[in-house]
C-alpha positions in Angstrom: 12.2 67.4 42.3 9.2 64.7 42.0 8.3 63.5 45.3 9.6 66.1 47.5 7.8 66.5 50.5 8.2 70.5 52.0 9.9 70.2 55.4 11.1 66.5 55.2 14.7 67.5 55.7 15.9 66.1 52.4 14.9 68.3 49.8 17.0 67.9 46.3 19.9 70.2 47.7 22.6 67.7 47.1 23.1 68.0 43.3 25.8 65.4 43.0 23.6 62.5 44.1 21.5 63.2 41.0 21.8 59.6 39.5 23.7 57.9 42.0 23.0 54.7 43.0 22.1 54.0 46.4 21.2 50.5 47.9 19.3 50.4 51.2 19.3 47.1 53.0 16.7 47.4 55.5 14.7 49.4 53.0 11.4 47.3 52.8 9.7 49.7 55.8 10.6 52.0 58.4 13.7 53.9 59.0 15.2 52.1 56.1 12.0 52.7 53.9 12.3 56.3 55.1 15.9 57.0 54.3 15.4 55.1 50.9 12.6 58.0 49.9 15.1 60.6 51.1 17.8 59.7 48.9 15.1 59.6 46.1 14.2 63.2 46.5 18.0 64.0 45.8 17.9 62.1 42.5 19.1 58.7 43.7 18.2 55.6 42.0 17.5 53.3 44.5 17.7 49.8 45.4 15.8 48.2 48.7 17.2 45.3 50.1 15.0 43.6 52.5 13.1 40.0 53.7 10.0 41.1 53.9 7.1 40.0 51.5 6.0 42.4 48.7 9.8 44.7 49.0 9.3 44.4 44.9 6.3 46.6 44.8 7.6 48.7 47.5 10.2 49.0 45.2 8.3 49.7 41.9 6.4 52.3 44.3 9.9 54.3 45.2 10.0 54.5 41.4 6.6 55.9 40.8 7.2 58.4 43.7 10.2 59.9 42.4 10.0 59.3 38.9 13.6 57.6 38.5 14.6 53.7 38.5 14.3 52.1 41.6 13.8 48.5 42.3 13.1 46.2 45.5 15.1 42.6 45.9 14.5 40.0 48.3 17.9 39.9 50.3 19.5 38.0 53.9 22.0 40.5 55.3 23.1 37.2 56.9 24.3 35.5 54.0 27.2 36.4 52.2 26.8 34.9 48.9 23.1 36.2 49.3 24.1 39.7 49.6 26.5 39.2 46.8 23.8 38.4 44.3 22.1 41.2 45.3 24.5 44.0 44.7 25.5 41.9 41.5 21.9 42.5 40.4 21.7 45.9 41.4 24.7 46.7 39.4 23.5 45.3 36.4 19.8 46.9 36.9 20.6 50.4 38.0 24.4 50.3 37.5 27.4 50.8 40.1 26.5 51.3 43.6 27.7 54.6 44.9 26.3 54.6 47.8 25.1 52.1 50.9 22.6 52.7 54.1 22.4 49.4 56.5 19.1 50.4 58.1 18.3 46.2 58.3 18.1 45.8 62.3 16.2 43.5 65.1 16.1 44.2 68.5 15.2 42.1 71.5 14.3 42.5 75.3 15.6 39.9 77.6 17.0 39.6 80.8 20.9 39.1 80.5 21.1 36.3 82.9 18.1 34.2 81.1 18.7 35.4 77.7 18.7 32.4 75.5 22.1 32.3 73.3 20.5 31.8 69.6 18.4 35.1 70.3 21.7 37.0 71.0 23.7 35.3 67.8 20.5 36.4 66.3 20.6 40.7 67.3 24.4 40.1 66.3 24.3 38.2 63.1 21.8 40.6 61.8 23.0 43.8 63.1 26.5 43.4 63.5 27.6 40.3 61.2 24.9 42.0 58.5 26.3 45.3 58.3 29.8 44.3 57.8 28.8 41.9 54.9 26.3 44.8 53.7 29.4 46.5 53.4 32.0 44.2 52.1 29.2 43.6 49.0 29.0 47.2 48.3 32.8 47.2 48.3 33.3 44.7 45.8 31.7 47.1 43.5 32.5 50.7 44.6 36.4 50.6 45.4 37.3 49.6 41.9 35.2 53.2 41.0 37.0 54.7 43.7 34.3 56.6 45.2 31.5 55.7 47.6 29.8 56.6 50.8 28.7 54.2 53.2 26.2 55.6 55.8 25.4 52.8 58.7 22.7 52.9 60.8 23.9 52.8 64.4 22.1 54.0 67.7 22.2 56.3 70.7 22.9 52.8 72.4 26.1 52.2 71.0 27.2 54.8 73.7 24.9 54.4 76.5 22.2 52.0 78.0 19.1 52.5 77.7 16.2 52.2 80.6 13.9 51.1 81.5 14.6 47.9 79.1 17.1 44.8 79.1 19.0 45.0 75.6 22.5 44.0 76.2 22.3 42.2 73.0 21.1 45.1 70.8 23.7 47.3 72.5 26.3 45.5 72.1 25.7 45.0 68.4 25.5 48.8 67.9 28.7 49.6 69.6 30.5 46.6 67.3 28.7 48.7 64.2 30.0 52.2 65.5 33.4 50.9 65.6 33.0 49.0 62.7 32.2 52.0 61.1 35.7 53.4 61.7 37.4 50.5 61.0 36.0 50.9 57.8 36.8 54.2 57.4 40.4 54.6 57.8 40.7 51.0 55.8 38.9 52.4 52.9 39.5 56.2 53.0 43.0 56.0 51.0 40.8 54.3 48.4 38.0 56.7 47.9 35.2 55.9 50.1 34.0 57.4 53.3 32.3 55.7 55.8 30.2 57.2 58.4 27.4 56.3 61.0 24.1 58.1 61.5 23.0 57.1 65.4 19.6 57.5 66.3 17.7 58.0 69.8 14.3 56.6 70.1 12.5 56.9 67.0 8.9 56.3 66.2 9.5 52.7 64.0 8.2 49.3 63.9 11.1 48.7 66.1 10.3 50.9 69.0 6.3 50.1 68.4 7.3 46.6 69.3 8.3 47.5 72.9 5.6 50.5 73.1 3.0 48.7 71.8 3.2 46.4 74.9 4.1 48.5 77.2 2.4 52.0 76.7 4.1 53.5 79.5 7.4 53.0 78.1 6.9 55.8 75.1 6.1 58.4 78.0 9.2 57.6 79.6 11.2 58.0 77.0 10.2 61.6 75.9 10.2 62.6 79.4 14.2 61.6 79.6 14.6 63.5 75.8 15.3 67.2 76.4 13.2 67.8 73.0 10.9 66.0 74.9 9.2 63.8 72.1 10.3 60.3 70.4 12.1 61.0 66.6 10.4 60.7 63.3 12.0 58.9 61.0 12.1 61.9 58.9 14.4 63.7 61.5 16.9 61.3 59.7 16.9 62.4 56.3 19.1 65.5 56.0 21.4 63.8 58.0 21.6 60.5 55.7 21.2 62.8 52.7 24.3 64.9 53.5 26.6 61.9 54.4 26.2 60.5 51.4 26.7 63.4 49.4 29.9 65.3 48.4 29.0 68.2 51.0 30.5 65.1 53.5 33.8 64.7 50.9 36.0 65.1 54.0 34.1 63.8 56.7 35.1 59.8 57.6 34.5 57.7 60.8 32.3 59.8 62.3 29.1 58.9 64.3 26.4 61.7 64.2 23.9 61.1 67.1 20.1 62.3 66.3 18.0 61.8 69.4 16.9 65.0 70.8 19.5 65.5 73.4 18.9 62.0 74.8 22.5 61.6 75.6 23.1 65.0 77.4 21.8 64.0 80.1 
C-alpha cells in the first residue's frame, strides 16, 4: 500500500480497515501522529484531532502519504460540545467513524504534597475527562452502525508507579482510563463495538522528552530497569493499534495490552 514503511509493524495486513474511518484525537504529533500513519498504511481514512497549530496541514500531509482522504481539525478533548463538532465534521467529510484512538495526553511532575490542584484537574480533565468524551462523541455516531473499535491509549502506569519521578496525577488518570476502558466495553459490546486499551512503557515522545530533556540521566535509568533494555519507539505501537482496531480483534473487548519491553516484569 502507498506509504508503507518495511518493518513499521503495520503493514496493510488488516484488509477490512481498507476505508474505514479512523479519528485520532491526539493525532497532531507523536504517539498519536504515529498511530494515525499506521492506520493509514491499512487503508484508513483518517481524521487528527488535536490543539496544536498547523494539525490542518499535518492533516493534508497524512493524505499525500497514503494517497487516501485524511484531514486534520482543530479540537479540545475538554469540551464536549467541542468534540461533538468535530466528529460531526468528520462524518460529513470522510463519512461514519469506525474507529477511535485517544492518544491526546499531558503529563506533569510534581511533588504530591505541594502539587497545586488546577495542574491535577488539568492531567485528569485531559486524560481522563478527555478520553471518556472522546469516546462518547465517537459513540453518537458508531453505535447507530453497530460496529466500531475504540482503542485508548493507556500506560504501563495505570498498573504501577513509576521511579524515579512524582506523577500521582498522571497515574492516576491512566488507571481511571484502563477502567474506563472496561466500562466501556461490557456497556457497548451487546451493541457492536469493542473497546480495548493499548498501554505503553516509556516511549521515546515529546512526552517522555519533556522529563529527559531536563534530566538526561533519567532516560538511562529507564532502559536499565526495561528487560529489552532500551526506551519504545513509537512505532513498537503500531501493529498493536492496527490489530485492535481491526476485525482480527472481533472478539477481543476490555482488554489492556501492555507494550513496554518487560518493564512491568520486574
Amino acid at each position: 500500500m502507498s506509504g508503507a514503511r518495511p518493518g513499521s509493524g503495520a503493514e496493510a495486513v488488516h484488509p477490512d480497515l481498507a476505508g474505514a474511518v479512523a479519528v485520532v484525537t491526539g493525532g497532531g504529533r507523536g504517539l498519536g501522529l504515529s498511530m494515525a500513519r499506521a492506520l493509514g498504511r491499512q487503508g484508513c481514512h483518517v481524521a487528527l484531532l488535536d490543539l496544536l497549530p498547523g494539525v490542518e496541514d499535518t492533516g493534508a500531509e497524512l493524505a499525500s502519504e497514503t494517497g487516501l482522504p485524511a484531514l486534520g481539525r482543530g479540537a479540545d478533548v475538554t469540551d464536549a460540545g467541542d468534540l461533538r463538532a468535530a466528529f460531526d465534521a468528520v462524518a460529513e467529510r470522510l463519512g461514519t467513524p469506525r474507529v477511535l484512538v485517544t492518544a491526546a495526553g499531558i503529563a506533569a511532575w510534581a511533588d504530591a504534597e505541594d502539587q497545586p490542584p488546577e495542574q491535577w484537574r488539568r492531567v485528569l480533565d485531559v486524560n481522563l475527562t478527555g478520553t471518556f468524551l472522546a469516546c462518547q462523541a465517537f459513540a453518537r455516531h458508531a453505535l447507530p452502525a453497530g460496529r466500531g473499535a475504540v482503542v485508548t491509549v493507556g500506560s504501563m502506569s495505570a498498573s504501577i508507579v513509576n521511579v524515579p519521578q512524582h506523577q500521582a496525577a498522571y497515574n492516576a488518570s491512566k488507571a481511571g482510563v484502563e477502567h474506563l476502558t472496561r466500562s466501556l466495553a461490557v456497556e457497548w459490546a451487546p451493541r457492536g463495538l469493542r473497546v480495548n486499551a493499548v498501554s505503553p512503557g516509556y516511549t521515546l515522545s515529546d512526552m517522555t522528552r519533556q522529563f529527559t530533556d531536563a534530566r538526561p540521566e533519567l532516560r538511562r535509568r529507564w532502559e536499565e530497569l526495561t528487560p529489552m533494555g532500551r526506551m519504545g519507539e513509537p512505532s513498537d505501537l503500531d501493529g498493536v493499534v492496527a490489530f485492535l482496531a481491526s476485525d482480527a480483534a472481533r472478539f477481543v473487548t476490555g482488554q489492556a495490552i501492555v507494550v513496554d519491553g518487560g518493564y512491568t516484569l520486574l
